[in-house]
C-alpha positions in Angstrom: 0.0 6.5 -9.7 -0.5 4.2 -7.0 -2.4 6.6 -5.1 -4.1 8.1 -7.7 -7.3 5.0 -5.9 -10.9 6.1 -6.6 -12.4 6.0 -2.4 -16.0 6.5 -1.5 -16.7 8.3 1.3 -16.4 7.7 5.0 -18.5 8.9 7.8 -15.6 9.8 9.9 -12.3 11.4 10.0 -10.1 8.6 11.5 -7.1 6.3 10.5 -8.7 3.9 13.7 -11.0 2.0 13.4 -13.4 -0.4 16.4 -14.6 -3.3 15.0 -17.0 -5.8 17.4 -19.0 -9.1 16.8 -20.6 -10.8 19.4 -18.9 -9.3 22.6 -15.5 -9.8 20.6 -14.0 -6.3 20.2 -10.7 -5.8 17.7 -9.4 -3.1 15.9 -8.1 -1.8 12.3 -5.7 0.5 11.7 -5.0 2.3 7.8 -1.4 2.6 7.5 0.7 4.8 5.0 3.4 2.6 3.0 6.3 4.6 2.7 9.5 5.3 4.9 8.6 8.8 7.2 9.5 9.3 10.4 6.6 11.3 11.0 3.9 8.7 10.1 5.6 6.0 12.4 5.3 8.4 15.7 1.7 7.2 16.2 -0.8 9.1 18.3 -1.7 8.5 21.6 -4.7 7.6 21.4 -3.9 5.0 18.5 -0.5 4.2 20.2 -2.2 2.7 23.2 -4.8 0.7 20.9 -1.2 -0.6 19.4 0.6 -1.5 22.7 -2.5 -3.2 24.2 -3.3 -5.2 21.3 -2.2 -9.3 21.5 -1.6 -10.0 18.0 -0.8 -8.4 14.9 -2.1 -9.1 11.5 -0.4 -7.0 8.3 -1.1 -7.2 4.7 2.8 -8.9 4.0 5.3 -9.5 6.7 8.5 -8.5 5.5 12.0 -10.1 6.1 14.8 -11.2 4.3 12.6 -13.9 2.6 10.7 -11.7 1.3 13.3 -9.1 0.4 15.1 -12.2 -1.8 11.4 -12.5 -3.9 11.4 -9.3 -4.4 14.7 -9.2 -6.3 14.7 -12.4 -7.8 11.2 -11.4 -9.8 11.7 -8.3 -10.1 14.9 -9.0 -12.8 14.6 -10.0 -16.3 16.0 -13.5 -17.3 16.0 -13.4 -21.0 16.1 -9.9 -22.5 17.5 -6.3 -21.1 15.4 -3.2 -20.6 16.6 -1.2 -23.5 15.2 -3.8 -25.6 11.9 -4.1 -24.3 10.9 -0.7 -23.8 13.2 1.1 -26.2 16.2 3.4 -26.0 13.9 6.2 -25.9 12.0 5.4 -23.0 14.9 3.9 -21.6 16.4 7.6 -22.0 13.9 9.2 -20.4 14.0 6.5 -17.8 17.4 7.1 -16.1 17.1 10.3 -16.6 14.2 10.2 -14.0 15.9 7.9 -11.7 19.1 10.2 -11.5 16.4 12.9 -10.3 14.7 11.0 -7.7 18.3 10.1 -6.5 17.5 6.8 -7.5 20.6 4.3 -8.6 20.3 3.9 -12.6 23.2 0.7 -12.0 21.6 -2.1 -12.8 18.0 -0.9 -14.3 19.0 -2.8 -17.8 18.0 -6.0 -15.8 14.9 -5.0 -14.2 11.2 -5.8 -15.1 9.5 -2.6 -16.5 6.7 -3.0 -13.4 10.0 -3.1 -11.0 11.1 0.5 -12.5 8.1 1.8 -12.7 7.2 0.6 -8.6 10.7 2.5 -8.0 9.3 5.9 -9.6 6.0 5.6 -7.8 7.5 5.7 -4.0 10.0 8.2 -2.3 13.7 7.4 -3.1 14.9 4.7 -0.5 15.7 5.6 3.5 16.6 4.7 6.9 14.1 6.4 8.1 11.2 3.4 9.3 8.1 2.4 7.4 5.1 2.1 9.7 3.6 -1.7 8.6 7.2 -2.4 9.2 7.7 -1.0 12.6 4.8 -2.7 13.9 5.9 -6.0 13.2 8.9 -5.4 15.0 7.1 -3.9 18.1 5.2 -6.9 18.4 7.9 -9.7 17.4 10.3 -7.8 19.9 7.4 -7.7 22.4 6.8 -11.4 21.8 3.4 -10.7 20.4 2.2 -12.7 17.1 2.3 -11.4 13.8 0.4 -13.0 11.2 0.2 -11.9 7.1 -3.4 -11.6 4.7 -1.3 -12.3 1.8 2.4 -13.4 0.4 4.9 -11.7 -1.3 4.3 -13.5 -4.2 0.7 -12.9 -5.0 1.2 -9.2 -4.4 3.9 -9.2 -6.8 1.6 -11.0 -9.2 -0.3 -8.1 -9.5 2.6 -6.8 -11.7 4.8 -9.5 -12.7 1.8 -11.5 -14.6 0.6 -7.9 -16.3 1.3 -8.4 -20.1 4.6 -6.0 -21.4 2.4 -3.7 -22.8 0.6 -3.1 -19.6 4.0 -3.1 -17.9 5.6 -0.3 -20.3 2.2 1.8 -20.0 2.6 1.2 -15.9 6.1 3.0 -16.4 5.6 5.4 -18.8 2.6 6.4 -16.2 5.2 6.9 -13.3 7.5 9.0 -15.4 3.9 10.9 -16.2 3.5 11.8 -13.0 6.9 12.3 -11.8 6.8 16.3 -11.7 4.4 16.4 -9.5 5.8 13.4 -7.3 7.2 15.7 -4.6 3.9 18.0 -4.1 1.5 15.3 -4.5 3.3 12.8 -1.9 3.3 15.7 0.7 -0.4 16.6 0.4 -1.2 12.8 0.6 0.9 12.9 4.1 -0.8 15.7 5.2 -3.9 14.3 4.6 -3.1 11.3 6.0 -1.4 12.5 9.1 -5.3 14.0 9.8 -6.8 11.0 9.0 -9.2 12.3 6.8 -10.6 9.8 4.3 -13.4 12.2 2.8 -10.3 14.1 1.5 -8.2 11.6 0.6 -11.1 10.1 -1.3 -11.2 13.6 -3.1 -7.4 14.4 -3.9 -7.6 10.4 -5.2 -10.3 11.2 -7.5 -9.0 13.9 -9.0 -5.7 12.3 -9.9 -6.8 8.9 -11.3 -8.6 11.3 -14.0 -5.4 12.2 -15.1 -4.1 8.4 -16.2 -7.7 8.0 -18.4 -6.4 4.1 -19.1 -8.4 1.6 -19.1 -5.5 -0.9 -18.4 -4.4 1.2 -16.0 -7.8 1.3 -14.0 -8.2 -2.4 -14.2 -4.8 -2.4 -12.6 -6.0 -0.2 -9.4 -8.8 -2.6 -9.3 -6.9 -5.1 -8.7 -4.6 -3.4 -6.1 -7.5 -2.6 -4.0 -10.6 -4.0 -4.7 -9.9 -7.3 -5.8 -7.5 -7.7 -2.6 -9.8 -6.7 -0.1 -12.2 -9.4 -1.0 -9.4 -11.8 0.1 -7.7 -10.3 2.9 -11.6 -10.0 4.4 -12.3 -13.6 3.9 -8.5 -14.4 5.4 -8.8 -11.9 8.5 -12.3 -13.9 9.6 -10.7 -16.6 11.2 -8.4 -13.7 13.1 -11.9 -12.0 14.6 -13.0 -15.1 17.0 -11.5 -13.9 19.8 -10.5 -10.2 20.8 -8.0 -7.7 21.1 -6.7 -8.3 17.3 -4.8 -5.2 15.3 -5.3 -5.4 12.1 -3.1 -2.9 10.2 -3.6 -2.5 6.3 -3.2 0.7 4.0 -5.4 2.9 4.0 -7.2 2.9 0.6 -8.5 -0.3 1.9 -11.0 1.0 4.0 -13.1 3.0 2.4 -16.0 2.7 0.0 -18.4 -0.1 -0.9 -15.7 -2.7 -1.5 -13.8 -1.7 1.7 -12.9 -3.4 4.5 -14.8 -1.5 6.5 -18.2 -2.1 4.4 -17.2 -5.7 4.0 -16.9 -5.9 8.0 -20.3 -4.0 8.4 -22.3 -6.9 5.9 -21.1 -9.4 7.8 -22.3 -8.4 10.9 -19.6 -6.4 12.5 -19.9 -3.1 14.3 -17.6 -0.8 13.0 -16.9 2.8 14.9 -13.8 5.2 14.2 -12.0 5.4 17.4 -10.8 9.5 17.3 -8.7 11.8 19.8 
């Protein structure tokens, strides 16, 4: 469900973005958030952007800090799984997880928004996540890496959702989870060509599947809401040049996207392409 993001559309085809202010010039990249291989191995064109860029600035850095937050909210304290949602839905709940080839161990502890977070991404892998190869690049490269947000408030999003939101989040997932495999690879594809028109389209047509009002305010929240504060937070970033500013992608686009947001305040803002 979590890409199911209503996007308006974007002038150009491009993941890459130039943005400039007063002779200082910077760029923003949209990133995919899942663990592929195929979405790390960057362009040319973008990959010299990334190498001659002087500091990084993501939406979370992630490290074993943030790794411990995660679990620690992300289990129940009071109450078990089965009693909160039901044996029912618990039924049908590990079910799903032994078909993603997901561990059911220890789901009687978890928050419903932790399982239902699980269902909505790829079963875990090796294989690297882009945001978090970046960081790495740059930390290795002795480059600064700075963070829009902490783990906690984007946890928030979820943990401070009332349980009835939080069971309707899950049953959502397991919704969806048939067409999981299909619609993850035509969002890769799509991504992979950096089209944002079509992205905006496939979006459209699956967040008129949910019809949830709860569930809307939630996407919202996810993208709207937070682009208002990782604009006001990357300001003090722009000053100077050669910035990389590296986000997901359904932040950019539309009248409450980054990209708009840079454009009223002044910025020049040009897709960098092949």
């Amino acid at each position: 469900f979590l890409y199911a993001v209503m996007l308006s559309n974007t002038a150009s085809a491009s993941l890459l973005w130039h943005i400039e202010k007063a002779g200082r010039q910077n760029h923003i990249l949209g990133t995919f958030h899942v663990a592929d291989r195929d979405i790390v191995s960057l362009p040319r064109y973008i990959d010299q952007v990334v190498g001659n860029a002087g500091h990084l600035i993501l939406e979370v850095k992630q490290d074993a800090r943030a790794q411990q937050i995660i679990a620690d909210r992300s289990l129940l304290q009071r109450s078990t799984l089965p009693q909160l949602v039901g044996r029912d839905l618990y039924g049908r709940v590990t079910s799903a997880m032994k078909q993603r080839g997901l561990p059911a161990a220890g789901l009687q502890r978890l928050k419903p928004w932790a399982v239902g977070l699980m269902l909505n991404f790829p079963a875990p892998s090796l294989e690297p996540v882009l945001d978090v190869s970046l960081q790495y690049r740059f930390q290795d490269a002795g480059k600064p890496v700075s963070a829009l947000e902490s783990i906690d408030e984007q946890l928030d999003l979820f943990d401070q959702l009332p349980l009835e939101e939080q069971i309707e989040f899950l049953e959502s997932a397991l919704q969806h989870l048939p067409e999981f495999d299909r619609n993850m690879t035509q969002m890769k594809q799509l991504y992979k060509a950096g089209d944002l028109n079509a992205i905006h389209r496939f979006a459209e047509e699956q967040l008129t599947v949910s019809n949830s009002a709860a569930m809307e305010r939630l996407m919202t929240n996810i993208v709207e809401h937070r682009n208002q504060r990782m604009f006001l937070r990357l300001q003090p970033h722009l000053t100077g040049s050669g910035t990389l500013i590296a986000v997901g992608a359904l932040h950019l686009p539309g009248k409450q996207g980054l990209l708009q947001l840079l454009k009223n305040a002044g910025y020049r803002v040009k897709s960098v392409t092949p």
